[in-house]
C-alpha positions in Angstrom: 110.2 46.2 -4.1 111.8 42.8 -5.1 111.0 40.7 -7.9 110.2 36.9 -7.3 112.6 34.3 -8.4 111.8 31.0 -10.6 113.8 28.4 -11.6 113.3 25.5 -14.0 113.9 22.0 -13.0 114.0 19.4 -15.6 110.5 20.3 -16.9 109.1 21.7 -13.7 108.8 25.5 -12.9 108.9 26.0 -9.5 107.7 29.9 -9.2 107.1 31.9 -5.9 104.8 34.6 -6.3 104.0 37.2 -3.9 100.3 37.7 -2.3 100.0 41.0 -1.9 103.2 41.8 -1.2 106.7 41.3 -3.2 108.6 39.6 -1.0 112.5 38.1 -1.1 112.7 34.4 -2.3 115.9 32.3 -3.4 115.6 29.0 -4.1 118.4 26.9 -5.4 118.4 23.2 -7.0 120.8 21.0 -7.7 121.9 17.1 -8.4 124.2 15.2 -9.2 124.9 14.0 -12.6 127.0 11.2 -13.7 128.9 11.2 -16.8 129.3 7.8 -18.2 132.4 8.5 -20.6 134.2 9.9 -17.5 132.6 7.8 -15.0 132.7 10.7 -12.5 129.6 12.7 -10.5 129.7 16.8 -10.9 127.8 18.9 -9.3 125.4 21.0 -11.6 123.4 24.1 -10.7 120.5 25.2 -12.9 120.0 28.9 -13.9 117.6 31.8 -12.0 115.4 33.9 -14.1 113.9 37.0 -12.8 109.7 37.1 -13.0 107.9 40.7 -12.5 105.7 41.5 -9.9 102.6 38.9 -9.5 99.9 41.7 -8.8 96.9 39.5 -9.4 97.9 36.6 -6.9 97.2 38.5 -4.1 94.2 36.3 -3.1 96.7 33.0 -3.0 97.3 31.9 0.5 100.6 31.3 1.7 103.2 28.7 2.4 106.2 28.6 4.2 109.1 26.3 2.6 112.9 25.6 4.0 115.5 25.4 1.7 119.2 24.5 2.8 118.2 25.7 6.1 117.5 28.6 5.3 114.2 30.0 6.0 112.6 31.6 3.3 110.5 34.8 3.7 106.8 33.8 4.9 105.0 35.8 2.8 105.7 33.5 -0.3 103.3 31.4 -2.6 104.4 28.5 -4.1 103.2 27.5 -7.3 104.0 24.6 -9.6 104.5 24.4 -13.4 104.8 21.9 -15.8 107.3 22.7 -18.5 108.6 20.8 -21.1 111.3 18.2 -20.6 114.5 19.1 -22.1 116.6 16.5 -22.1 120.4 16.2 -23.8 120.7 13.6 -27.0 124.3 14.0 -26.6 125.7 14.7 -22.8 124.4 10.7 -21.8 123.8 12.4 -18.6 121.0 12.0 -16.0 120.2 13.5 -13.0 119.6 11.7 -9.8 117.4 13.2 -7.6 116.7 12.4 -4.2 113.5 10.2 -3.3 112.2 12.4 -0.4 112.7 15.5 -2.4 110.5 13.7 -5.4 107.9 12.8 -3.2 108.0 16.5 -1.7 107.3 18.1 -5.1 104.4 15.5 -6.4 102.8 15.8 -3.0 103.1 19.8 -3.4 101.6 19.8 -7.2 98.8 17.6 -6.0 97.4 19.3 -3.2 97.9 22.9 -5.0 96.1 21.1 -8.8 93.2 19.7 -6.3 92.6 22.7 -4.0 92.5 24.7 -7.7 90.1 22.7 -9.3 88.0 21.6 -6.1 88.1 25.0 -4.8 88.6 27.8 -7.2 90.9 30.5 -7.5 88.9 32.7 -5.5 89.0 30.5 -2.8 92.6 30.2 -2.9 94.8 27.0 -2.0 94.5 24.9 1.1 97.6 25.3 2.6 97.4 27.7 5.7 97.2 25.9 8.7 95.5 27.6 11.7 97.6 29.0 14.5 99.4 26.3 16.4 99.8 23.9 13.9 102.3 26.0 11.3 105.3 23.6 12.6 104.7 20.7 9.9 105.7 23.6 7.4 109.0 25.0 9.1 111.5 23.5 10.5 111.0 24.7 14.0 114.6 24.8 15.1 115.1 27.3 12.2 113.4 30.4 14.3 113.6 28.1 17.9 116.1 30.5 20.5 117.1 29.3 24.0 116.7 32.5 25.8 118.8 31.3 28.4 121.3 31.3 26.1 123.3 35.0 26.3 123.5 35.2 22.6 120.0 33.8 21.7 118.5 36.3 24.3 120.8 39.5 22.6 119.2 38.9 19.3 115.7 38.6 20.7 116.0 41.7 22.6 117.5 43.1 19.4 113.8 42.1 17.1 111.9 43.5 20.0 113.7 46.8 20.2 113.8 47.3 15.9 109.8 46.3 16.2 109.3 48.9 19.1 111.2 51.4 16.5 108.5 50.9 14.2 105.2 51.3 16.4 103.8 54.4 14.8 99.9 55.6 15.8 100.1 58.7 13.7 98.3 56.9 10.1 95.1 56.9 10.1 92.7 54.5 7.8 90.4 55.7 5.2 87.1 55.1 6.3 84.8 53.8 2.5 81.6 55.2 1.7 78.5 53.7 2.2 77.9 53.2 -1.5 81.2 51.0 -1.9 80.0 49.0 1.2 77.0 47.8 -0.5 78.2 47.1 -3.5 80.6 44.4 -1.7 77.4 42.7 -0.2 73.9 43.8 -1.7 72.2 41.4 -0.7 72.5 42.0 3.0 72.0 45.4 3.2 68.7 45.1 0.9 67.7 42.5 4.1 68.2 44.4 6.9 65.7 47.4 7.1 67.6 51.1 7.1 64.8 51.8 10.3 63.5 49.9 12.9 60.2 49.0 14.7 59.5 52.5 17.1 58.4 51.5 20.8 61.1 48.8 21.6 64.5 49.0 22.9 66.0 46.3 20.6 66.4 46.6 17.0 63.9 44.5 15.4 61.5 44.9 12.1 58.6 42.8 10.3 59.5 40.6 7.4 57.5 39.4 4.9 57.7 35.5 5.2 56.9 33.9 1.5 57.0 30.4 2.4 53.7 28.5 3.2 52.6 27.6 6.6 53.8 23.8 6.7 57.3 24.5 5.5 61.0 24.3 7.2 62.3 27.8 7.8 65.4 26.6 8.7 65.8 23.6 6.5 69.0 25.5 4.3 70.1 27.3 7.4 73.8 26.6 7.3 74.6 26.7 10.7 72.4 23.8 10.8 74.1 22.3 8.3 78.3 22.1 10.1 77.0 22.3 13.9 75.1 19.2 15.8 74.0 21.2 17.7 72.5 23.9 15.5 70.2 21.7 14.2 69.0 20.4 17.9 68.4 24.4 18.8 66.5 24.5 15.6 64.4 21.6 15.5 62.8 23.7 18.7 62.3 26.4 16.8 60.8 24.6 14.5 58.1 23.8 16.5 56.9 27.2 17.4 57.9 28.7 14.3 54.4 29.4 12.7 52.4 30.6 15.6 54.5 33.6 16.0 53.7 34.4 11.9 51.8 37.4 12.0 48.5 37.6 9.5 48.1 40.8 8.2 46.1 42.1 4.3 46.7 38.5 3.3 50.5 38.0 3.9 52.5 36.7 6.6 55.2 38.0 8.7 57.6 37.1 11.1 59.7 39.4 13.6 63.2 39.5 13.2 66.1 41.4 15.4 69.6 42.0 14.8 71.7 42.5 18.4 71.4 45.0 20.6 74.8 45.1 22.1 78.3 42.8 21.3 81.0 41.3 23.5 83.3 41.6 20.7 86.7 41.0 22.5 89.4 39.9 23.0 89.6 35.9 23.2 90.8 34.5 26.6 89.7 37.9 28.5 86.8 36.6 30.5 83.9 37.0 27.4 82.5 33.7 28.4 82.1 34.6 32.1 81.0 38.0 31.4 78.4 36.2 28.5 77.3 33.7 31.3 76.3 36.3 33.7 74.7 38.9 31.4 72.1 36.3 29.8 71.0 35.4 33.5 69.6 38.7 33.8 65.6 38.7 32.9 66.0 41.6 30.2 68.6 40.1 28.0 68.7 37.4 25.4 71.4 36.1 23.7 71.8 33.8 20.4 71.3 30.4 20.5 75.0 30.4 21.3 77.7 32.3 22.4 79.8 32.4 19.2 78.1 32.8 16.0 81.5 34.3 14.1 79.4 35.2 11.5 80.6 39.1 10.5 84.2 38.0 10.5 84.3 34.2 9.5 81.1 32.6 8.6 80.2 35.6 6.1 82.8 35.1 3.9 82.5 30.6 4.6 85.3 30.6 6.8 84.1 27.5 8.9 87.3 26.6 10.6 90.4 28.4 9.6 92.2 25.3 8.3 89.6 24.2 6.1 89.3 27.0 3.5 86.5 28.8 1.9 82.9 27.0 1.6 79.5 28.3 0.7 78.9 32.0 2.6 77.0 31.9 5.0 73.9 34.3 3.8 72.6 36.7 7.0 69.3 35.3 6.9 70.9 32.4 8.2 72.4 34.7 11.3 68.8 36.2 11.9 67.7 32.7 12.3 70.0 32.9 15.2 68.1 35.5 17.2 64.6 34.3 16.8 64.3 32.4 20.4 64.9 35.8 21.1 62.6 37.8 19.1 59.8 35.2 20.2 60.1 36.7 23.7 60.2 40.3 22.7 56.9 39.7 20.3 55.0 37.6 22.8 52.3 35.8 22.6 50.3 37.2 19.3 46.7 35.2 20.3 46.5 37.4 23.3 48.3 40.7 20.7 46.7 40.4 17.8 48.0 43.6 16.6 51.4 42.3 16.7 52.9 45.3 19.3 55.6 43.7 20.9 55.2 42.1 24.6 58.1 42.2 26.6 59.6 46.2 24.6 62.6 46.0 26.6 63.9 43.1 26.7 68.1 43.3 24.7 69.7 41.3 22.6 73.4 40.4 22.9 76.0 38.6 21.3 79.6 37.6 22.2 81.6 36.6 18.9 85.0 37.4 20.5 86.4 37.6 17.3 84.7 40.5 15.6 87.2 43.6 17.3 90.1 41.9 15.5 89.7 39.3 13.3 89.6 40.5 9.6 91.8 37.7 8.1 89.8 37.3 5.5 89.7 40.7 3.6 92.8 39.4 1.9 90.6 36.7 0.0 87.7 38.7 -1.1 88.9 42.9 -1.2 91.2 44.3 -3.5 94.4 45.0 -2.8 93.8 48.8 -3.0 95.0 49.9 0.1 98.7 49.2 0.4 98.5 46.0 2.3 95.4 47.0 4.3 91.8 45.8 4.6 89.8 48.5 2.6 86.5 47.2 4.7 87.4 46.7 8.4 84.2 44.8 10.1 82.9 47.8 12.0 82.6 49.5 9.0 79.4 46.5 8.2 78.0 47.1 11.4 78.2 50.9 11.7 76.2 50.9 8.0 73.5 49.0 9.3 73.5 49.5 13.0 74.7 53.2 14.1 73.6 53.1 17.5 74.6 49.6 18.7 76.6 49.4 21.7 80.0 47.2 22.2 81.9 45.7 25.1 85.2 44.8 25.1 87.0 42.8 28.1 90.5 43.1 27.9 93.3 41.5 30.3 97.5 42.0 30.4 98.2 41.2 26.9 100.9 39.0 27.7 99.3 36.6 29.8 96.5 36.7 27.3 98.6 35.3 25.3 99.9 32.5 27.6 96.3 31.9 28.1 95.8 31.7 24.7 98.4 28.9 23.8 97.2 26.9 26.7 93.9 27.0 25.4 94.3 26.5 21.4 97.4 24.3 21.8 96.9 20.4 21.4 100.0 18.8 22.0 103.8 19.3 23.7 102.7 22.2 25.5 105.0 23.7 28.0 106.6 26.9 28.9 109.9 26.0 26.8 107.5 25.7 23.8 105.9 28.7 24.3 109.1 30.4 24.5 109.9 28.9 21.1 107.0 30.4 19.4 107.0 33.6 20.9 110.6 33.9 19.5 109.6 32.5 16.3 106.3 35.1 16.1 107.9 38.0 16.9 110.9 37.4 14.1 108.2 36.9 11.6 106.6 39.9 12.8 109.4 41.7 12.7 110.0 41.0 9.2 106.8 42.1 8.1 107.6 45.7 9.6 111.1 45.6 7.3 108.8 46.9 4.5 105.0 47.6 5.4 103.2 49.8 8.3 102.9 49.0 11.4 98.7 48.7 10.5 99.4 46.7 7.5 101.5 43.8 9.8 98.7 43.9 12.3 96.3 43.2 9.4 98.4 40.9 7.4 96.5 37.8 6.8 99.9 36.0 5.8 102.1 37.0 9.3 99.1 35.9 11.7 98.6 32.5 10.0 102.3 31.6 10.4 102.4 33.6 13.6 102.3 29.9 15.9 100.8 32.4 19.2 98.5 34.7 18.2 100.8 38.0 19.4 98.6 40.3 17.4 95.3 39.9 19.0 97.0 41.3 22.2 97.7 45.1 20.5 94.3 46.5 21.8 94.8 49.9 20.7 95.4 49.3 17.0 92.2 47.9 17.0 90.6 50.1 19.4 91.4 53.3 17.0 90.1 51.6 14.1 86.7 51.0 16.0 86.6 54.6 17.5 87.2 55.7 14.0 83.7 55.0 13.7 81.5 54.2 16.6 81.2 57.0 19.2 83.6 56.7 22.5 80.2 56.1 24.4 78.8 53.2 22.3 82.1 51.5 23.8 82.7 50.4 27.4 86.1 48.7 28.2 86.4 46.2 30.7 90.1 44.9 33.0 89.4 41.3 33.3 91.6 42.1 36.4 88.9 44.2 37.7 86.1 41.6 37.3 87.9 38.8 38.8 88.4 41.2 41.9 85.2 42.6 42.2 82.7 41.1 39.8 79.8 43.2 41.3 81.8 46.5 40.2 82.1 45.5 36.8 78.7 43.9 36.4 76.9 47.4 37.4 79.1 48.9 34.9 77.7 46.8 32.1 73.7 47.2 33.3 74.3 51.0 33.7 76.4 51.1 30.1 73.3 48.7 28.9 69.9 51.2 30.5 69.1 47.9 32.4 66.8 48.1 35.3 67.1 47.4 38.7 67.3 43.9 40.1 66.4 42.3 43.2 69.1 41.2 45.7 68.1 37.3 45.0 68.7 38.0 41.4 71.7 40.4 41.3 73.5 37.4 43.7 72.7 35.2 41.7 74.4 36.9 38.6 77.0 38.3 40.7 78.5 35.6 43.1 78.0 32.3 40.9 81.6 31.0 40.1 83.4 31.7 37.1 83.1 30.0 33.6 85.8 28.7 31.6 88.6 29.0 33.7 92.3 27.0 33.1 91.6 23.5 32.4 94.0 21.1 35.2 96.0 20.0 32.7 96.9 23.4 31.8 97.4 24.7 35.1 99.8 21.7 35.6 101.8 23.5 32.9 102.8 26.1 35.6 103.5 30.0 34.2 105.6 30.7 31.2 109.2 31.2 31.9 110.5 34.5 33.5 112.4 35.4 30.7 109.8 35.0 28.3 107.5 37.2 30.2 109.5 40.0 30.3 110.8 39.8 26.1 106.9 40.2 26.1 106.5 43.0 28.6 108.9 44.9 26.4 107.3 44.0 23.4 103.5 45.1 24.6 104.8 48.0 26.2 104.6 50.4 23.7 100.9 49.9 23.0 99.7 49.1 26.3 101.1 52.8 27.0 98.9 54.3 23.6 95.9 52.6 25.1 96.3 53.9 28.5 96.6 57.5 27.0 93.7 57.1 24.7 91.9 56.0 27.5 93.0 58.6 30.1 93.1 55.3 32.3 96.8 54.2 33.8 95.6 50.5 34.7 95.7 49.8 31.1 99.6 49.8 31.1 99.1 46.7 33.4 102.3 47.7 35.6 100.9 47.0 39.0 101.3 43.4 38.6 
């Protein structure tokens, strides 16, 4: 393990701790000073001093500097310290310091001071920019290869073939006890009931409701709150609210239901067509929208990854989400006084396609116990409270997921030659990260997918897929091709209603599900684009290959090595 460096800078201490992980970081300062007796300029280099270990700053979220173009390593935290100024009575020297680098430093101490005492420690700083948008931090031509080039493609072919060195399957995670899942959020699991109501299909349970009969249920919702059109959706609900409260020894209740199955993955797989099919069948419901994010993001007040951390979002707030829903499994109470659900087999579902992969923010609000790995994966939340839900998972050819996925996240500049440049740049960075840490620990690494600019991670299926399988049963768990949808959607749909118990539908009905045309397909613009380059396609072929070939022996299913292309 290497120590961080800091050096001091006429009275400021520029220190780079590590978060998490001790990292590499060299950063050297210098000006020029002018000596009036000799009426000469010198060059003058200030000293290095060696700092231990920064165990405790784990939680700080990172920054990526460049420093006589040199890259520094990404998984470094700057922080900025004012010292005393020491100045020389006798030398009649002063330094002159150049205006951009000035105006670099107050601009740095500013927004670190204000994201401190606006945000909180806990919250860390605001300085990770969201995927796609890391360039205004690094010098892009830093990492940038022409892989036309001979010797630009050599040393790419080089990181992929020392990160394919690496891939190891054979650690396996601890999985935590129930006890130390509770303690990291009580208050949910003493919400959610540890049995459900007996008779119906979806998981649902009576609550006692101790507000009065004219007040808002959803007037602190925060949903409500960031989202338009949250508030819109519940302004409806609003309006039926109290005449599905149930009366019973003096108290009132209300229904509320947790999902019955998730569409938990993978982004730009074909979860919003498979979403916009499945809630056109008559037995299943779906939130008020297809995203809620809450187990992975809005939990933990991650609204939008470039904002920071607000207020959590409490899980009242997500049962609010399914009560459209539990409305139609209760029914109408006038005519069921006894409050025995209606409509006992009607599902709930919901497609957040983040929550197979997306635990970047363990980092912020775990310990650092587990030698650079999230000691509380997200399955673990939902086995604890739900053991017999049911998951789907869509998956596609990795790498042109991740074409896909550029396309669809980027905002400006896009074209293949860019996408080569950041699929050059991603896999260095990833490579780095496997210099010193596991191959699980990289995957997981809040700090490499943040400065990751393409999202290269989301695309290695199996890590993910062992972690789930660790603890949900192989049969609560039905993987999809998007491949195999596009070429025979009526295939894959009966798949999901058997994997689902779904009853049978009537021709009119299952066309209608079946042959509508597909939903969020490649915008124009992008398709304008054309495909990524050749010669990016296959650095990623090389680069997936390993796990694509895991994942097809797990699954005792060839087609998920995506080589009949």
């Amino acid at each position: 393990m290497r120590p961080a460096f800091s050096t001091v800078h006429h009275g400021y201490e520029l220190r780079f701790l590590n978060t998490g992980m001790l990292c590499t970081v060299f950063l050297k300062l210098s000006c020029q000073v002018v000596s009036p007796q000799l009426d000469t300029m010198t060059q003058m280099d200030y000293k290095y001093s060696l700092l231990g270990p920064a165990i405790d700053d784990y939680r700080k979220r990172p920054l990526l500097l460049q420093v006589d173009n040199t890259p520094m390593n990404p998984f470094a935290v700057l922080e900025v310290k004012r010292d005393a100024l020491k100045r020389s009575n006798n030398s009649g020297c002063f330094c002159k310091i150049r205006v951009y680098g000035v105006l670099f430093g107050l601009a740095v101490m500013f927004v670190i001071m204000a994201s401190y005492v606006l945000n909180g420690d806990k919250k860390g700083l605001l300085l990770t920019p969201s995927p796609y948008h890391f360039t205004t931090l690094v010098n892009p031509g830093l990492f940038a290869f022409n892989l036309s080039s001979e010797k630009d493609y050599a040393h790419i072919k080089l990181v992929v073939k020392s990160i394919k060195s690496k891939v190891d399957f054979g650690s396996s995670r601890h999985i935590p006890e129930l006890k130390a899942l509770i303690k990291t959020d009580p208050h949910m699991f003493s919400v959610i009931p540890h049995k459900f109501l007996p008779g119906i299909k979806n998981p649902c349970w009576y609550e006692e409701y101790t507000g009065n009969r004219t007040s808002d249920p959803y007037r602190t919702n925060m949903y409500g709150r960031y989202s338009r059109r949250f508030r819109t959706v519940f302004q409806h609900l609003r309006s039926s609210f109290h005449k599905h409260l149930l009366y019973r020894k003096k108290k009132l209740y209300r229904m509320r239901c947790l999902p019955y199955f998730y569409i938990i993955g993978q982004p730009k797989c074909g979860t919003t067509d498979l979403y916009d099919r499945l809630r056109r069948h008559p037995d299943v419901k779906f939130t008020t929208f297809k995203e809620p994010h809450w187990w992975t993001r809005k939990r933990f007040g991650i609204i939008r990854l470039s904002e920071g951390v607000h207020d959590p979002y409490p899980v009242e707030d997500y049962l609010d989400l399914f009560d459209q829903a539990a409305y139609q499994i209760q029914g109408n109470l006038t005519a069921n006084d006894r409050g025995y659900p209606s409509h006992p087999n009607i599902i709930i579902g919901e497609a957040s396609a983040s929550t197979m992969w997306d635990n970047n923010a363990w980092v912020y609000f775990y310990d650092n116990t587990s030698e650079g790995e999230p000691p509380f994966l997200i399955q673990d939340f939902i086995h604890a409270v739900q053991p017999d839900a049911r998951f789907i998972v869509m998956l596609r050819d990795p790498v042109e997921r991740l074409y896909s996925d550029y396309l669809y996240f980027g905002i400006a500049n896009k074209s293949a030659e860019d996408f080569q440049e950041k699929v050059s740049e991603s896999l260095q960075l990833f490579e780095g990260c496997l210099m010193e840490y596991t191959m699980r620990s990289c995957v997981y690494n809040t700090t490499v997918n943040n400065a990751m600019p393409v999202r290269l991670q989301v695309g290695l299926y199996i890590v993910y897929l062992m972690d789930w399988l660790k603890v949900f049963n192989r049969d609560q768990i039905l993987l999809l091709r998007l491949e195999d949808h596009a070429s025979n959607r009526k295939y894959t749909m009966h798949k999901v209603f058997d994997f689902l118990g779904l009853g049978p539908l009537t021709k009119e009905k299952e066309s209608e599900i079946t042959e509508s045309p597909a939903s969020n397909t490649r915008r124009p613009a992008d398709k304008n684009l054309g495909p990524m380059l050749a010669i990016t396609k296959e650095i990623l072929r090389d680069f997936y290959t390993p796990f694509n070939a895991k994942l097809a022996k797990v699954l005792q299913n060839d087609s998920f090595l995506w080589e009949n292309r």
